[in-house]
C-alpha positions, 0 to 999 in steps of 0.5 A: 153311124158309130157311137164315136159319130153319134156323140161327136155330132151330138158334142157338136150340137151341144157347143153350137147350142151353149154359143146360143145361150151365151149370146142370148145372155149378153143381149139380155144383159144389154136390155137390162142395162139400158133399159132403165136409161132410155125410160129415163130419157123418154120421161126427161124429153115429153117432159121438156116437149111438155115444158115447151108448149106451155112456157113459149 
């Protein structure tokens, strides 16, 4: 193998490994946005489930 194949290939592996990271980052993103919304939400439901069974 030539050095020219070695460092395409090597370039190659590189870039496939940097869309890796760059997609992990958005789905990191995305958790962190939501999370604090669906905590919320969990918290607003067992509140209203709690509401519920103790005013009928």
């Amino acid at each position: 193998m030539s050095d020219e194949e070695r460092i395409r290939l090597e370039t190659e592996k590189l870039r496939a490994e940097i869309t890796k990271l760059i997609a992990e980052t958005g789905q990191v993103k995305m958790s962190t946005l939501l999370a604090p919304f669906l905590a919320a939400a969990g918290v607003i439901g067992a509140t209203a489930a709690i509401v519920k069974l103790m005013f009928p």
